[in-house]
C-alpha positions in Angstrom: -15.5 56.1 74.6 -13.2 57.3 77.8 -16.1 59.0 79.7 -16.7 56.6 82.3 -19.9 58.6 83.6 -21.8 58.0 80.2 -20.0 54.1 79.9 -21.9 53.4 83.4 -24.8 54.1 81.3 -24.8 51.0 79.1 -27.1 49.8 81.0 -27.2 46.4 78.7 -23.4 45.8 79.4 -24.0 45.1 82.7 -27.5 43.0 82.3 -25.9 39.7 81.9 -23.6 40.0 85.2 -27.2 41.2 87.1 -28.8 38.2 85.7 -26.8 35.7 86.7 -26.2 37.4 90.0 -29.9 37.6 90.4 -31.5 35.3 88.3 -35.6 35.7 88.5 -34.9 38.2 91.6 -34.0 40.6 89.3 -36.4 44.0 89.6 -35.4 47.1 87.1 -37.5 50.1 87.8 -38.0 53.3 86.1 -36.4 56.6 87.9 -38.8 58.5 86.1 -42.0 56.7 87.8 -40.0 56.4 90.8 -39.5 59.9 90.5 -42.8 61.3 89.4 -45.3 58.4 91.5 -43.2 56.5 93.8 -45.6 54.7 95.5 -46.0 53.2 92.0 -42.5 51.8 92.4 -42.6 51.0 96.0 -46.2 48.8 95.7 -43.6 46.9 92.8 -40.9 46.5 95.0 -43.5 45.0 97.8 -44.7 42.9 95.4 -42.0 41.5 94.0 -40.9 40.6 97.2 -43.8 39.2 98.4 -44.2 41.6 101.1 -47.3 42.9 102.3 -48.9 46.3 100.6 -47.9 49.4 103.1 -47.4 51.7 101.3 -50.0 54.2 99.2 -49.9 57.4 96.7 -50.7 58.7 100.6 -47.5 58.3 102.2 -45.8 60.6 100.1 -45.6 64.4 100.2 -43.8 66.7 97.8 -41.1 68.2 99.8 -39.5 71.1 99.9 -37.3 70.8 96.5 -40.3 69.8 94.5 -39.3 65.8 94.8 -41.5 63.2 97.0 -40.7 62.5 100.4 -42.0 60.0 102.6 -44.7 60.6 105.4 -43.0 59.9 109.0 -43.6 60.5 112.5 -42.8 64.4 113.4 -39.5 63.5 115.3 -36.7 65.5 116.5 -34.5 64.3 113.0 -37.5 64.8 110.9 -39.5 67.5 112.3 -41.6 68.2 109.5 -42.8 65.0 108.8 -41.0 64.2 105.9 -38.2 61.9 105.6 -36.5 63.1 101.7 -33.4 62.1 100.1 -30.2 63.8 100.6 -29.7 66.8 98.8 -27.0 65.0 96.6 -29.8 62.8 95.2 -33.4 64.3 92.8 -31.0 67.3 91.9 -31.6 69.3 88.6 -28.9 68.6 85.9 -27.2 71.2 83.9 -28.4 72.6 81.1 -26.7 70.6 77.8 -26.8 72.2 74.2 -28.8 70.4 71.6 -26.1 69.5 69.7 -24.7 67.0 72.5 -28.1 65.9 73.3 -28.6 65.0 69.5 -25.1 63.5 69.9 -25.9 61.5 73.3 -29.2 60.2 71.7 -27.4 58.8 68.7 -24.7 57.2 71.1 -27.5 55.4 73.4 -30.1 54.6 70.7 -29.1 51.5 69.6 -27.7 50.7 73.1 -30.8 51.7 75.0 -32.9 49.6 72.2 -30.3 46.3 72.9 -31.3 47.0 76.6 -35.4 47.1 75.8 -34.7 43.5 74.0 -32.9 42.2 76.6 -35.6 43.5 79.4 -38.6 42.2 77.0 -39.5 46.4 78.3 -39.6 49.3 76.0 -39.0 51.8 79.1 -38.9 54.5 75.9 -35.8 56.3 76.3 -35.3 57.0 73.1 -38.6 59.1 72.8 
């Protein structure tokens, strides 16, 4: 495979050199919960580090481009009230045919399911 942008998706390449780089620090979360509830992912993050609970489903807003922000303090940099990722970042991908999603799901199946085993987490990719 010479496509570097889908070889930085072998995720479970890359899960040995995290683990021993992280040991039990290590915290993989989901983009799509992180994505669709984020305070989900947040209240894991504060939790895994043992940091007290701050953040709730109510410090988020849906911004302008449809993706979560987070509540702040109407300032002159945030007027609105919103502090939201850069606009490189929660962007809509390009439309792929179905044969090279067909072709992408047999690439990644048995390396996404190599990943799950190594997680001990089905975080059902191949669905």
């Amino acid at each position: 495979m010479r496509d570097q942008k889908v070889k930085t998706s072998w995720y479970h390449k890359f899960i040995g050199g995290w683990r021993r780089a992280f040991g039990s620090n290590l915290l993989v979360l989901d983009s799509e919960v992180l994505k669709k509830s984020p305070w989900i992912s947040v209240e894991k993050v504060e939790k895994h580090l043992d940091l007290p609970r701050q953040v709730s489903k109510n410090s988020f807003v849906v911004g302008p481009r449809g993706f979560y922000c987070i509540k702040v303090d109407a300032t002159k940099e945030f007027p609105t009230g919103m502090r939201c990722l850069n606009k490189s970042k929660g962007r809509y991908h390009v439309e792929i045919s179905e044969k090279t999603q067909t072709r992408l799901r047999e690439l990644f199946k048995p390396l996404n399911e190599q990943f799950y085993r190594d997680m001990g987490i089905n975080y059902g990719w191949n669905n």
